[in-house]
TISE-867917 format. One record per residue (C-alpha): residue number from 1; residue in one letter; z, x, y. Coordinates in nm, 2 decimals, m for minus. Example, Ala and Ser with C-alpha at 12.3 -4.5 7.8 and 13.67 -1.06 7.14 Angstrom:
<nodes>
NODE   resi   resn        w        u        v
NODE      1      a     0.78     1.23    m0.45
NODE      2      s     0.71     1.37    m0.11
</nodes>
This chain:
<nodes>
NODE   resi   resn        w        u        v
NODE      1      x     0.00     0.00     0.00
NODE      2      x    m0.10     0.20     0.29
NODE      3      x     0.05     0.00     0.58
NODE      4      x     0.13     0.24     0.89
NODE      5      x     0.34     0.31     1.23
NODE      6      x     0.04     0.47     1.40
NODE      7      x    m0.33     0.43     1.43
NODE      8      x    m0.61     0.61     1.66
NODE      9      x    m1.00     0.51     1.69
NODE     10      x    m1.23     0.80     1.67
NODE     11      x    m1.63     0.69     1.78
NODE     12      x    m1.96     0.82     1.77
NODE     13      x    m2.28     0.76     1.79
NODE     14      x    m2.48     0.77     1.45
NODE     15      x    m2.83     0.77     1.39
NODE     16      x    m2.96     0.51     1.13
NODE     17      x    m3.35     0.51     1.12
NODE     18      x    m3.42     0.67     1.43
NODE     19      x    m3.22     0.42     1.61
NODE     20      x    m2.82     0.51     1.72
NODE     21      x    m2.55     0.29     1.64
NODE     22      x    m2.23     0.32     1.77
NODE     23      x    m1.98     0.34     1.48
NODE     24      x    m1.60     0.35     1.50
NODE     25      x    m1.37     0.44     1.23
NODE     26      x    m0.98     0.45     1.24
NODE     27      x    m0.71     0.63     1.08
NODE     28      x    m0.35     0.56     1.06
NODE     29      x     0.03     0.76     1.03
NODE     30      x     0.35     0.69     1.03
NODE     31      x     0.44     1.04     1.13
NODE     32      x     0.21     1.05     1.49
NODE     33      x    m0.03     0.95     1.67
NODE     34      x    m0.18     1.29     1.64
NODE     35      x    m0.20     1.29     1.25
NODE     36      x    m0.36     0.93     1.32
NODE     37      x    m0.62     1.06     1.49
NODE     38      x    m0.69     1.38     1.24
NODE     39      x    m0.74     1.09     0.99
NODE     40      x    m0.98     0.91     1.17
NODE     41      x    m1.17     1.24     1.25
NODE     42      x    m1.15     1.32     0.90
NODE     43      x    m1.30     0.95     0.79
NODE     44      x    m1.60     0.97     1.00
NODE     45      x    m1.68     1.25     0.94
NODE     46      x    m1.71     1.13     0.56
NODE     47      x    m1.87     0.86     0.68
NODE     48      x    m2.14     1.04     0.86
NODE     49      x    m2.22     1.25     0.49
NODE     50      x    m2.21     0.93     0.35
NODE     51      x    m2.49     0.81     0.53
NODE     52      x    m2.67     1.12     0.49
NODE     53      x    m2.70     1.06     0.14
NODE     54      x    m2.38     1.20     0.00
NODE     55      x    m2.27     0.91    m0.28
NODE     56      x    m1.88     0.85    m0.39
NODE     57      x    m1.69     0.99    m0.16
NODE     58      x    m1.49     0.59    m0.12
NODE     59      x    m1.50     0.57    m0.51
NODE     60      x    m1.14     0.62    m0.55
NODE     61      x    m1.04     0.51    m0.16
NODE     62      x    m0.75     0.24    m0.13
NODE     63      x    m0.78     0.03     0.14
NODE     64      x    m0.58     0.02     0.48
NODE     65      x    m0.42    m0.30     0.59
NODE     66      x    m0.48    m0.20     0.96
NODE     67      x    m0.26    m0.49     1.10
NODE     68      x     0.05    m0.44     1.31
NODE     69      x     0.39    m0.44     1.19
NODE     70      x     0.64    m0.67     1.28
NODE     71      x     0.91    m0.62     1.01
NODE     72      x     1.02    m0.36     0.74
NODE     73      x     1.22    m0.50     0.51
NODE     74      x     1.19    m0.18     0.36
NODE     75      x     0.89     0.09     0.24
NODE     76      x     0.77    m0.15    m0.02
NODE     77      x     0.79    m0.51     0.17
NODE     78      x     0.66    m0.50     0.51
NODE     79      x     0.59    m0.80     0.72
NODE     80      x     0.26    m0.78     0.94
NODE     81      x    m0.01    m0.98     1.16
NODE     82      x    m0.31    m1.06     1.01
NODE     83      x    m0.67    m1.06     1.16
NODE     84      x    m0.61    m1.41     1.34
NODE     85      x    m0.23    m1.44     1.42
NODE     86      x    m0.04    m1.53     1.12
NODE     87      x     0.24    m1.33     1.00
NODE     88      x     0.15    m1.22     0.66
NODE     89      x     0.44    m1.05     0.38
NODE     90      x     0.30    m0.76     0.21
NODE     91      x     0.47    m0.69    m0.11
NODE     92      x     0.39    m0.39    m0.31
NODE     93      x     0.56    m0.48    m0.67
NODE     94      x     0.65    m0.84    m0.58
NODE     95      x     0.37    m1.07    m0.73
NODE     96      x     0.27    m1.35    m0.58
NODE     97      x    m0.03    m1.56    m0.73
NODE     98      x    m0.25    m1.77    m0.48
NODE     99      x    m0.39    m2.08    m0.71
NODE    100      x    m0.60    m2.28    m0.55
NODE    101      x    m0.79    m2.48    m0.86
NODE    102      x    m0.70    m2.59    m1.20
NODE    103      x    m0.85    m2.38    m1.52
NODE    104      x    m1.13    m2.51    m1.60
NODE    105      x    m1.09    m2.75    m1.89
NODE    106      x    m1.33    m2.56    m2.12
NODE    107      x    m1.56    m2.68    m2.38
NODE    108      x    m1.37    m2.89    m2.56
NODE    109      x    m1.19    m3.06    m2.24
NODE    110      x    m1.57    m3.17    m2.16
NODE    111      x    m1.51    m3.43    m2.41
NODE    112      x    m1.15    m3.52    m2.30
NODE    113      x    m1.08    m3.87    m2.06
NODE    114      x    m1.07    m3.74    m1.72
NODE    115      x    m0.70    m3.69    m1.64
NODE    116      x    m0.55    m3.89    m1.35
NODE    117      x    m0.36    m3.63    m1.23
NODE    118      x    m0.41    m3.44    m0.91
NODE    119      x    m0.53    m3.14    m0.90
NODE    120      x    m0.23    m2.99    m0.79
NODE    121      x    m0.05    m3.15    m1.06
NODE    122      x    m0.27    m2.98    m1.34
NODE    123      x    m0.21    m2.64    m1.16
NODE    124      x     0.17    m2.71    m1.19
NODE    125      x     0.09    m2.79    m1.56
NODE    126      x    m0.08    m2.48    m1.63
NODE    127      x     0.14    m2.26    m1.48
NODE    128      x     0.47    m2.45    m1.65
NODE    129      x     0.31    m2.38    m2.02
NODE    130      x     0.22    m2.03    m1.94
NODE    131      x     0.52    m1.96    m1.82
NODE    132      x     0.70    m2.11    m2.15
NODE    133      x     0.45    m1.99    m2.36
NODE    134      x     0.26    m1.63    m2.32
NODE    135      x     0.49    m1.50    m1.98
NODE    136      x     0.84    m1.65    m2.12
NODE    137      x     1.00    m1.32    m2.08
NODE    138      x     0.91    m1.39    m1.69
NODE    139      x     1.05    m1.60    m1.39
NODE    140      x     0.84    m1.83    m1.21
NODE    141      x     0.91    m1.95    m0.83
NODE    142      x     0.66    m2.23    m0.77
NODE    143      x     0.57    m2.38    m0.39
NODE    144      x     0.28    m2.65    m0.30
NODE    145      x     0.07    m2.52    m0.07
NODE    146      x    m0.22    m2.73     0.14
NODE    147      x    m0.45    m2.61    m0.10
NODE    148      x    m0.31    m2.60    m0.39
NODE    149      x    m0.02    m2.38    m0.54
NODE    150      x     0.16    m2.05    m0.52
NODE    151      x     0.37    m1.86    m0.74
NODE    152      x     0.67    m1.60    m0.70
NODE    153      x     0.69    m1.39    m1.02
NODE    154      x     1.02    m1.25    m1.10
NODE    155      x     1.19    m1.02    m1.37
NODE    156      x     0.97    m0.70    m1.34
NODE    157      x     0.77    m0.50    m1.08
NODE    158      x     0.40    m0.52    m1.10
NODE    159      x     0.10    m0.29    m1.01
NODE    160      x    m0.20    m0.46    m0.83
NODE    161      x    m0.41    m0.18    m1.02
NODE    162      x    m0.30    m0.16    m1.38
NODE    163      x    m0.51    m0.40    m1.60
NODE    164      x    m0.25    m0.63    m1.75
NODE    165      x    m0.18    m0.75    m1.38
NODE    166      x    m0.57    m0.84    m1.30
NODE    167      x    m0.53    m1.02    m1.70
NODE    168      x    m0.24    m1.24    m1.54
NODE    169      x    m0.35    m1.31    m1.24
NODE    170      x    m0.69    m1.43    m1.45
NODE    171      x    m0.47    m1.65    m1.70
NODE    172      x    m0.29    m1.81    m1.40
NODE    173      x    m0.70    m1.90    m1.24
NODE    174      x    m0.56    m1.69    m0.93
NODE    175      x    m0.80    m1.70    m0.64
NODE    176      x    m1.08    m1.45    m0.70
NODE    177      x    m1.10    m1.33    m0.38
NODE    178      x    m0.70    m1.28    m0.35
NODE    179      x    m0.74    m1.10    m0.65
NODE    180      x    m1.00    m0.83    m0.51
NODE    181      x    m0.80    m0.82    m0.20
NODE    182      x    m0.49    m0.73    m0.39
NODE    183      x    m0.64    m0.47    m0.58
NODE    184      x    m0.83    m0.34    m0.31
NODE    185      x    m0.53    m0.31    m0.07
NODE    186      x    m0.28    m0.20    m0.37
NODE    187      x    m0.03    m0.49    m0.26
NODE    188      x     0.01    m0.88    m0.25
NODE    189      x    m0.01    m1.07     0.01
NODE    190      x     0.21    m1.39     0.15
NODE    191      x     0.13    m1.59     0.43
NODE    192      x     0.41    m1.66     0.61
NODE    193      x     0.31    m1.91     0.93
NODE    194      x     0.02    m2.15     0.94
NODE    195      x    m0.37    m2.11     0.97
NODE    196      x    m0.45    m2.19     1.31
NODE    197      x    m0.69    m2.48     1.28
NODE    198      x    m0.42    m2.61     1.05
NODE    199      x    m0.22    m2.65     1.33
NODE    200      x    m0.51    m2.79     1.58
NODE    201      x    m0.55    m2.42     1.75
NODE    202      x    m0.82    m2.22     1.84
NODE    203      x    m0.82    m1.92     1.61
NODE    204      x    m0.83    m1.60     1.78
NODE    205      x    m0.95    m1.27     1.67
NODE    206      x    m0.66    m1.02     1.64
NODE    207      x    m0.77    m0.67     1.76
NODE    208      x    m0.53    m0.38     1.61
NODE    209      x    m0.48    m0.14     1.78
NODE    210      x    m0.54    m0.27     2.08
NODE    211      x    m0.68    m0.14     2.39
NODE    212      x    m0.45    m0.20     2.68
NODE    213      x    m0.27    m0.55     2.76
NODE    214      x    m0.49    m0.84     2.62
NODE    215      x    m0.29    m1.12     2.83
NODE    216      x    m0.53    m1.41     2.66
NODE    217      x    m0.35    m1.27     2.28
NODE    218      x    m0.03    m1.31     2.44
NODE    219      x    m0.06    m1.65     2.61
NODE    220      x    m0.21    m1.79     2.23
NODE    221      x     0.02    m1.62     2.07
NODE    222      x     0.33    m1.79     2.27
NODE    223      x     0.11    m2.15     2.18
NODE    224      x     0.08    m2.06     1.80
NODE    225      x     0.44    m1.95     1.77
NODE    226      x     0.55    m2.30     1.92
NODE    227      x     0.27    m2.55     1.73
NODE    228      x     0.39    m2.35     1.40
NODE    229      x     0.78    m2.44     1.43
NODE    230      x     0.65    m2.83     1.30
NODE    231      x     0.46    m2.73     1.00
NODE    232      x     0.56    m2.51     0.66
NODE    233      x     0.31    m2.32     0.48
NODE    234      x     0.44    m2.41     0.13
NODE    235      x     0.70    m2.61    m0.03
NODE    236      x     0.94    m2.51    m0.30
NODE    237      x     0.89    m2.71    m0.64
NODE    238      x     1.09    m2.58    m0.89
NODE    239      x     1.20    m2.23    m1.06
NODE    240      x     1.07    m2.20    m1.40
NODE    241      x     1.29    m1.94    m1.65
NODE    242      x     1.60    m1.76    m1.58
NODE    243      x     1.83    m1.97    m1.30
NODE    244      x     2.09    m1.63    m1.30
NODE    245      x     1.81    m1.43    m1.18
NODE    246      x     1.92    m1.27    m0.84
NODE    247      x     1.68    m1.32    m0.57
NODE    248      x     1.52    m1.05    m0.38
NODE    249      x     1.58    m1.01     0.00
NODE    250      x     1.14    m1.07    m0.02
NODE    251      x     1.16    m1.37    m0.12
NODE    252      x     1.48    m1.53     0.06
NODE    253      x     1.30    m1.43     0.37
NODE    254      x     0.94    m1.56     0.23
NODE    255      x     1.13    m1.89     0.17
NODE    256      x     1.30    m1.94     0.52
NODE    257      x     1.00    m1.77     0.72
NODE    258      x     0.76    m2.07     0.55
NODE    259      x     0.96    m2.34     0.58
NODE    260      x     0.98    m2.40     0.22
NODE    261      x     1.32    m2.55     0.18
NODE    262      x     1.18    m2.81     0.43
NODE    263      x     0.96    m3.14     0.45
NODE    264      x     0.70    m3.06     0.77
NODE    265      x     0.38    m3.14     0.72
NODE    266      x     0.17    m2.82     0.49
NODE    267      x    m0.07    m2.61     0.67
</nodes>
């Protein structure tokens, strides 16, 4: 999870078919702003031999979250802003699965009656018999979400790399997208506050780092923060497994920063 303190913007001007492009790269620290900036120095220039021809030097790269921090709970929870506003917990053993369909039925549930159950419903289902069944060793936190579901896993740390996690989060019908994202970033990731055009907003288009005061971010910002006090992002359903089971300071504070434990409206 490479979440960090610093970041610096190194430019230059590239030329791509005769033509120059301006291309920016970044790189972040969170010793200085100096060692920021060698980073960012360092990445284009691998960028420029990239484009010269020069093939896998990204093979093996994990990608930056380059969003700023708002909270450390500690080196392997950090809370940060995401690309338009919301505050976003980034856990980097803590798994969190983002569900937003039922499994598909399958070839023999093409002859089954249509169920009349919702499709949240069948993704509680699903993730109550896996637990029991297959992940019984396992603790399972599950929330409604406007979508559809999401899941706490408790009882071990997990690697966003390692092969049995990408297995899981397949058996559980995890988003596909969260899943590459996860991987990608070597994390998980839990919105904390609502979408904007959940919440009747305007979405705006976080720039980190920033250059200079940007007084429009700060006046939306101050609207967002008060439209999201009304709505919760998920809702707490029930705890599957182990009731002894200590929670983790990650997920007391992903439950009171959502607005789980409440009834406002889901966004």
């Amino acid at each position: 999870m490479r979440i960090y303190k610093y970041w610096s913007a190194e430019k230059a001007q590239i030329e791509i078919q005769g033509e120059l492009k301006p291309l920016t790269t970044y790189g972040g620290s969170n010793v200085s702003l100096d060692e920021a900036a060698s980073r960012a120095k360092e990445k284009m220039e691998k960028v420029k031999r990239q484009i010269r021809g020069e093939r896998n030097l990204f093979e093996d790269y994990e990608a930056e979250i380059r969003e700023e921090i708002l909270q450390t709970l500690d080196e392997r929870n950090i809370i940060t802003r995401n690309r338009y506003g919301a505050r976003v917990l980034n856990c980097a053993g803590l798994m969190f699965l983002d569900i937003d369909k039922p499994k598909p039925a399958g070839f023999a549930g093409l002859f089954k009656k249509k169920s009349a159950e919702s499709a949240k419903e069948q993704i509680y289902e699903m993730v109550r018999n896996l637990a029991a069944s297959k992940y019984a060793a396992l603790t399972f936190r599950l929330y409604e979400t406007f979508q559809g579901a999401r899941v706490i896993v408790l009882g071990k740390d997990f690697d966003p790399s390692e092969r049995a996690t990408l297995e899981m989060m397949k058996d559980f019908n995890c988003d596909l997208l969260y899943t590459t994202l996860c991987i990608k970033q070597a994390c998980f990731r839990a919105r904390l506050t609502p979408k904007p055009k959940r919440i009747n907003l305007e979405a705006y288009k976080v720039k980190y780092p920033q250059e200079g005061v940007d007084a429009a971010f700060t006046a939306w910002l101050q609207s967002y923060e008060q439209a999201s006090r009304n709505f919760s992002v998920c809702r707490f359903v029930e705890q599957i497994g182990s009731s002894a089971l200590s929670l983790p300071e990650a997920v007391r504070l992903h439950d009171e920063a959502t607005g789980a434990m409440h009834k406002a409206p889901l966004a």
